[in-house]
C-alpha positions in Angstrom: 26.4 -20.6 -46.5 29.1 -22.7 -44.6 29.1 -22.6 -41.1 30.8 -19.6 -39.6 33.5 -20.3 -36.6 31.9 -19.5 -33.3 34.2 -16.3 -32.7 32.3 -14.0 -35.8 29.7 -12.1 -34.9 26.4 -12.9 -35.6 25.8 -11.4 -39.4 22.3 -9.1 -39.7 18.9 -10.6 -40.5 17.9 -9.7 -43.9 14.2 -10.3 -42.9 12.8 -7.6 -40.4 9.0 -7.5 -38.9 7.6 -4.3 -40.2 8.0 -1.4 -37.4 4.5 -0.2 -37.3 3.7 -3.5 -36.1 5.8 -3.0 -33.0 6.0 0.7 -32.3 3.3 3.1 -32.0 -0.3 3.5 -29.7 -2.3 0.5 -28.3 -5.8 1.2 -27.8 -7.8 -2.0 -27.4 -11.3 -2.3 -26.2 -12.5 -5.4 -26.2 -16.6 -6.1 -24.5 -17.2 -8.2 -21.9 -20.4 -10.4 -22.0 -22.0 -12.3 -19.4 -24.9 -14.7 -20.2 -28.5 -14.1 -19.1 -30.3 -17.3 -19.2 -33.5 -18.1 -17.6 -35.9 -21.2 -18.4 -39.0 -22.4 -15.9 -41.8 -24.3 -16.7 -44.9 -24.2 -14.7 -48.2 -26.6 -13.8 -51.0 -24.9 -12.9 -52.8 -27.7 -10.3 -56.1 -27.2 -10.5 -56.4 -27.3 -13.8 -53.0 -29.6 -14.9 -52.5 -26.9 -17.4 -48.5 -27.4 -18.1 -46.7 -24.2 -19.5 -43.3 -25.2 -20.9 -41.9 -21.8 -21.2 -43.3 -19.5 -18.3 -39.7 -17.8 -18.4 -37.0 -18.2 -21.2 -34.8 -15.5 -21.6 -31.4 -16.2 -23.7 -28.9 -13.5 -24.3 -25.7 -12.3 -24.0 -25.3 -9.1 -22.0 -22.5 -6.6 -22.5 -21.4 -5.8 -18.7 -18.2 -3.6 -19.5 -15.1 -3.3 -21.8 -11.8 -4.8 -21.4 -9.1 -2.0 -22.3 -5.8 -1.1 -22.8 -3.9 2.2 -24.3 -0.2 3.1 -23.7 2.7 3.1 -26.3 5.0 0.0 -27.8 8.5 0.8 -27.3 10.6 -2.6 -28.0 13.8 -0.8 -27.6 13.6 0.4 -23.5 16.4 -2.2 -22.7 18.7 -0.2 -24.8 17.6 3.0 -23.7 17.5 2.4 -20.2 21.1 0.5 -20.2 22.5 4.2 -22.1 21.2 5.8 -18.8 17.9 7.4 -21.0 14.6 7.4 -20.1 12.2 4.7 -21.5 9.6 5.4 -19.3 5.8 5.8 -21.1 2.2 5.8 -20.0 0.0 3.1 -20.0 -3.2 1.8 -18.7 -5.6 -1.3 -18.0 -8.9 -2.7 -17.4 -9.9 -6.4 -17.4 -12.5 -8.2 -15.8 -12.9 -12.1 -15.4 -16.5 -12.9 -14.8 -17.6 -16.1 -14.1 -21.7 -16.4 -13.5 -23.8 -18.9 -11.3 -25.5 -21.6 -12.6 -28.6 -23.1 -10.9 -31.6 -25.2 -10.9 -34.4 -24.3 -8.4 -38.4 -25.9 -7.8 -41.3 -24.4 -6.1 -44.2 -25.6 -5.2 -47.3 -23.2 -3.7 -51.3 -24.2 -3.2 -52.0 -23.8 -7.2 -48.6 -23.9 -9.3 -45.8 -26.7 -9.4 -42.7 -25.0 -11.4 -39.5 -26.3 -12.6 -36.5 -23.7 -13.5 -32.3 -23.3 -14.3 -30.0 -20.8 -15.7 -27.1 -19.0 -16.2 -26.9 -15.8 -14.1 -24.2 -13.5 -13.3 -24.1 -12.1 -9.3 -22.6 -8.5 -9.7 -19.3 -7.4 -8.8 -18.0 -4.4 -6.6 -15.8 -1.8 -7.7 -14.8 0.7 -4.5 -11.4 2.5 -4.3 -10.9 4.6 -1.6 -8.4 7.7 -1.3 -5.0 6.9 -2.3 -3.1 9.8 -0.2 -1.8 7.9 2.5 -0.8 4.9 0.4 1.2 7.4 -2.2 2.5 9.1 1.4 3.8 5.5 2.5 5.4 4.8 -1.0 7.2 8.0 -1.7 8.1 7.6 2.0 9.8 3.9 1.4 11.5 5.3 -1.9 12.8 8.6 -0.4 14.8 6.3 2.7 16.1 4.1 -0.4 17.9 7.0 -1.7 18.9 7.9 1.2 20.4 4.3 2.0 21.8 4.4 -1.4 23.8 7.6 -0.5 24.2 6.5 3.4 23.6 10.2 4.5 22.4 10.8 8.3 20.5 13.5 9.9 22.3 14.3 13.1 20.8 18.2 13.1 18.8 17.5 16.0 21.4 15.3 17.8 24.1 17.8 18.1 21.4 20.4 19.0 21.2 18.3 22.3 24.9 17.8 22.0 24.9 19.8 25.5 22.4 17.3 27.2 24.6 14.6 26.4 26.9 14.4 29.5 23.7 14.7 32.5 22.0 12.0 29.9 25.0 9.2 30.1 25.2 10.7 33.8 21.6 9.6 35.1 21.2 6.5 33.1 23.0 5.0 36.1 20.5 6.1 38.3 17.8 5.1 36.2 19.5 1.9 36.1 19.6 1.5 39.3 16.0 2.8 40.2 15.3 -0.2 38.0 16.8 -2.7 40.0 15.5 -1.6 43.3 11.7 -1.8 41.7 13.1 -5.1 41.0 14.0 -6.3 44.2 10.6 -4.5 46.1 8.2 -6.3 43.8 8.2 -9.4 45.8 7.4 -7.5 49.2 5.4 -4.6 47.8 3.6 -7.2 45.6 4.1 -5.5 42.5 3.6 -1.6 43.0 7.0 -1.1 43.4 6.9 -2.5 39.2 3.8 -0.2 38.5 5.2 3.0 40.2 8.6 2.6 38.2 6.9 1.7 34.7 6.4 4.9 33.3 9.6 6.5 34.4 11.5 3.1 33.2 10.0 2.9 29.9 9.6 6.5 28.9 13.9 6.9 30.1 15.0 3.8 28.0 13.1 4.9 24.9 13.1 8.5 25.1 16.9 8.7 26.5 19.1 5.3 26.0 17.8 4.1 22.6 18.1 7.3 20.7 21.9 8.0 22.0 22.6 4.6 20.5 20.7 5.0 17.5 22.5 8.7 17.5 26.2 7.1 17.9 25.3 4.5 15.0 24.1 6.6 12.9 27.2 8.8 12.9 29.6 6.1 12.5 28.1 4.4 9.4 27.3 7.7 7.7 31.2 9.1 8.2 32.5 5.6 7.1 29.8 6.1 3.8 31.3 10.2 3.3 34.8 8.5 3.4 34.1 5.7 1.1 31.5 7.6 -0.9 31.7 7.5 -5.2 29.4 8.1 -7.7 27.0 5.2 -9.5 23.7 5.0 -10.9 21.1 3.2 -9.2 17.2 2.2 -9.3 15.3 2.7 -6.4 11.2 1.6 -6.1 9.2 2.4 -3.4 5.8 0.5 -2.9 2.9 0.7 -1.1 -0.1 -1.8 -0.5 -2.9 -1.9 1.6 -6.1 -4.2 1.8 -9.9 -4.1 2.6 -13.3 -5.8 2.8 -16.9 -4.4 1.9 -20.4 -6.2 1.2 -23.5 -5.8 0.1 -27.0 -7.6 1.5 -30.1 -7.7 -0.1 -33.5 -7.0 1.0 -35.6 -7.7 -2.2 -35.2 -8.8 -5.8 -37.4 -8.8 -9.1 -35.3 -11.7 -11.4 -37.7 -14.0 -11.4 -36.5 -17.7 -12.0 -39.6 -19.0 -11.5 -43.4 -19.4 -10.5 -43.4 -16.8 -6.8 -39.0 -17.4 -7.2 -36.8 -14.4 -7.4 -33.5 -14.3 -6.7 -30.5 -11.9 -5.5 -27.0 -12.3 -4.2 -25.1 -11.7 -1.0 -22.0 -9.9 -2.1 -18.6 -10.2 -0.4 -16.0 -8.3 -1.9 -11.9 -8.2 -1.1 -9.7 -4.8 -2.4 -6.3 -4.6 -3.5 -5.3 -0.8 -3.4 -1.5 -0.6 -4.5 1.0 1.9 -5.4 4.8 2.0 -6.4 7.5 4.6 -7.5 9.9 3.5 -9.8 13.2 5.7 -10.0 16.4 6.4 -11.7 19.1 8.0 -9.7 22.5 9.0 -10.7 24.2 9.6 -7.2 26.8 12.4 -7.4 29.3 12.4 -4.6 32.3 12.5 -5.1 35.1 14.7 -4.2 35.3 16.8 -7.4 31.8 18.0 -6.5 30.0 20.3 -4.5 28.6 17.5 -1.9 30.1 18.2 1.3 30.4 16.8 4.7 28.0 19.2 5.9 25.7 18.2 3.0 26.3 14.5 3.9 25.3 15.0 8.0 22.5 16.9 7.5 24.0 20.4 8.9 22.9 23.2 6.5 20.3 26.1 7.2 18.0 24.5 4.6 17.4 21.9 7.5 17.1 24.1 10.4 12.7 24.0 10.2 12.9 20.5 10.7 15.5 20.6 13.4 13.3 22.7 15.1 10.2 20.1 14.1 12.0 17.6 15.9 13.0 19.8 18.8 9.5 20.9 19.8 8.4 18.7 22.6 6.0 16.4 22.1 6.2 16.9 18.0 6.7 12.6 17.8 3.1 12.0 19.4 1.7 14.8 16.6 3.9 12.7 14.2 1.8 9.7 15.1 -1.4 10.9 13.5 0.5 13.1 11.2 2.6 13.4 8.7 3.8 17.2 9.3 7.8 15.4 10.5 8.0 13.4 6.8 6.4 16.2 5.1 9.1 19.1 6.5 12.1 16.3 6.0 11.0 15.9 2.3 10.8 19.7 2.0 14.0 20.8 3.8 16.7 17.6 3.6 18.0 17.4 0.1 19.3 14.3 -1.2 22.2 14.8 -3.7 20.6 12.4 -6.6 19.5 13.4 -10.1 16.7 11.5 -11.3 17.3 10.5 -14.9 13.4 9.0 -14.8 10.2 8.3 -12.3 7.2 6.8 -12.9 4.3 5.5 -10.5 2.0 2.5 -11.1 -1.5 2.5 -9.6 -3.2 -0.8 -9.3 -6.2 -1.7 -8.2 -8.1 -5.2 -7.7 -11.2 -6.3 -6.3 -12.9 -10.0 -5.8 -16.5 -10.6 -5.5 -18.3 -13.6 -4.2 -21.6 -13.8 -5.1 -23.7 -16.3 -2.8 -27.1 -16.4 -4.4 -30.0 -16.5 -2.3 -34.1 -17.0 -3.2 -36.8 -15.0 -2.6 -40.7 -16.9 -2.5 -44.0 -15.2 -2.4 -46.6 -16.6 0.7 -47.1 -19.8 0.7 -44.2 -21.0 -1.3 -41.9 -23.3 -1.1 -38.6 -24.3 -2.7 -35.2 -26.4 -3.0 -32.8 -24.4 -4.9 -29.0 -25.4 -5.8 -26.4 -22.5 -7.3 -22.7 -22.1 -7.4 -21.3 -18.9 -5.9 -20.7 -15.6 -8.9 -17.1 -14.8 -9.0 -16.0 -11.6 -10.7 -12.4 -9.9 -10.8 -11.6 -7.1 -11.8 -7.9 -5.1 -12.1 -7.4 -1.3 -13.1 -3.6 -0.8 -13.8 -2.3 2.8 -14.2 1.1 4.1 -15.3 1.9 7.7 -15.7 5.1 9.4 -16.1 6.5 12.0 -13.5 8.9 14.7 -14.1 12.2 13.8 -12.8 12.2 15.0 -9.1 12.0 12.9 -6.6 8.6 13.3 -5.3 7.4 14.5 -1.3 4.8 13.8 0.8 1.9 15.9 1.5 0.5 16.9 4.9 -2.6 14.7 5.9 -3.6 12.8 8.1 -2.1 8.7 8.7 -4.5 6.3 7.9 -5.5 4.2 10.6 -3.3 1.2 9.5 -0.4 3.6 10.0 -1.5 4.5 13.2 -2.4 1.0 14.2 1.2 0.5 13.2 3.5 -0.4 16.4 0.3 0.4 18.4 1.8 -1.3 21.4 4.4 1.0 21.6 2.6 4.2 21.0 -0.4 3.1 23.3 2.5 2.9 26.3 4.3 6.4 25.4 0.8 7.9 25.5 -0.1 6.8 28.7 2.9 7.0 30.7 2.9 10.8 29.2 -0.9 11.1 30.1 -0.5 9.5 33.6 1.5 12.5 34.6 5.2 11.1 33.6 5.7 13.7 31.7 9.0 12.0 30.5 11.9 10.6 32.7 14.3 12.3 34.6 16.9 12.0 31.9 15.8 15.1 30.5 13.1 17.7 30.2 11.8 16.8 27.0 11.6 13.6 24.8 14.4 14.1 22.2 13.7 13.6 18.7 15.2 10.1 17.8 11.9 7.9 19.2 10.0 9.7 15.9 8.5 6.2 14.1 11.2 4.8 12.2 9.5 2.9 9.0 12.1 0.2 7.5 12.0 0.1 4.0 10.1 -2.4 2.3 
């Protein structure tokens, strides 16, 4: 055939690959072996009886399966780009082993003994509960959405709306309390500092920050209602959090030779991780039922967590709880329609394996061994209806509540110390809740 001009399209491949080969199940299990080799020799002194083969073991053992299931779909470019759902389950298990080697000699009153091998150290497997990670995830993708649409919540500002004017009123005087503890901490060698710290800090963050945050808030989401149109996006919200665990030993019974055993000192580094993967067609346009009232957070459906954020002292339940996210998820709709979600669970561990020698009385030995490594990754995908998903009531994990410990540590106290708040107001107002920024 002569050689087409570049402007034709390209003309159809006669030759095809069969389509069973690349649609349909995988299910692949695949054994992982690790060796188990042992050979000493002994001498018996006394007698100079030498024993070639006091231990020889040679095998391969099976120490789990490799797997993997889900479905082949070649064509999920296409369907995602026609706005479908291509979204299918799938899983993973695979382990990387890699053993010690090592030579070791003993010597006791009767035997002189000579041994090497292949061994493999052990590996640890420990996942711990995955609530608050999926809370933190579906927490990062539900403020993506909401970037996405640029709605605000200003329920619980305009609730205060009538605090507003003593508020701007006494930050001069809390300003100006300020500068006087200023000036009398040279003379009153810093009291005048320490009396003033609680009311200062709790008036800026309780009182000046949120009326700011408040005033920006409105702006930018009243600029987004007036710009607003619809589009598709894709949105992911991920999670990840990280731990150590061990394991010492006090005995073994692998004997490597004459009075030798040996065992391993296990150090072990987890990988927990989770993350939401989303398809959102955003519908807000004119034409449609979105509102202004739907866009600044002002319908009844809100009003239980207006009143959350209204109770006094709800943000320092907040910091140990997740009761604030939990009613926002419940009662602030975002105007999105999830064409597809899935969530991907993985999990990874690392274990070093140091190997250390056990001798019966009287026994000595030199011993060389490189450490045991062995990895080991469980990957999960499962497919979710499509809503987006909320977050449960529990309790943080301590990570979270570690999170801007500074901060929280210095509200707490200043509340506990009997400032119970600043004079701006009789209550903290909502706005100084933790504000997460999306990862």
């Amino acid at each position: 055939m002569a050689k087409q001009p570049k402007f034709y399209p390209n003309l159809p491949r006669d030759k095809q690959k069969p389509k069973g080969r690349r649609v349909g199940a995988i299910c692949v299990n695949t054994p992982v072996r690790v060796p188990r080799m042992i050979q000493a020799d002994n001498l018996y002194k006394p007698t100079k009886v030498y024993t070639p083969n006091l231990i020889k073991i040679n095998t391969m053992e099976t120490f789990a399966d490799d797997t993997r299931s889900g479905t082949k779909n070649p064509g999920w470019r296409v369907t995602i780009a026609k706005g479908g759902d291509a979204s299918s389950p799938y899983s993973r298990e695979q382990y990387s082993l890699k053993p010690t080697r090592f030579t070791v000699r003993t010597e006791g009153v009767n035997n002189l003994s000579f041994g090497s091998g292949t061994l493999f150290g052990g590996l640890i497997k420990l996942q711990n509960s995955t609530v608050a990670l999926d809370n933190r995830a579906i927490g990062i993708l539900r403020n993506k959405a909401n970037g996405k649409v640029g709605n605000a919540k200003l329920g619980p500002p305009l609730a205060e709306s009538r605090e507003i004017h003593r508020l701007v009123r006494q930050i001069n005087g809390l300003g100006m309390e300020t500068f006087k503890a200023l000036l009398a901490a040279k003379k009153t060698k810093g009291a005048s500092i320490s009396k003033q710290f609680g009311n200062i800090w709790l008036g800026f963050g309780f009182g000046v920050n949120p009326l700011l945050h408040d005033l920006q808030a409105a702006a930018e989401a009243i600029q987004d209602y007036v710009t607003r149109m619809d589009h598709r996006a894709v949105i992911r919200g991920t999670a990840k959090t990280e731990y150590n665990s061990g394991f010492i030993p006090t005995a073994s019974s692998e004997y490597i030779a004459q009075d030798c055993t040996i065992a391993w000192y296990r150090n072990a580094r987890h990988t927990q991780s989770i993350r939401y993967v989303a398809g959102i067609d955003i519908t807000v346009e004119a034409g449609s039922s979105y509102s202004v009232g739907d866009h600044l957070g002002l319908k009844v459906e809100a009003l239980p967590s207006i009143l959350w954020e209204l109770t006094p002292y709800s943000w320092a339940i907040d910091y140990v709880t997740t009761v604030g996210a939990w009613l926002d998820d419940m009662f602030y709709a975002i105007p999105v329609k999830v064409v597809y979600l899935n969530k991907s669970y993985k999990y990874q561990s690392e274990t070093l394996g140091i190997p250390r020698v056990y001798l019966s009385a009287g026994t000595t030995a030199g011993f060389s061994g490189t450490t045991s490594v062995g990895r080991y990754t469980n990957f999960v995908r499962t497919v979710h209806a499509p809503v987006l998903p909320t977050r449960t009531l529990a309790i943080k994990s301590a990570d979270e509540i570690a999170s801007h410990g500074l901060t929280k540590l210095l509200n707490l106290g200043s509340v506990v110390a009997g400032r119970f708040g600043p004079r701006l107001g009789t209550r903290p107002t909502h706005q100084f809740r933790e504000k997460i920024n999306p990862l």
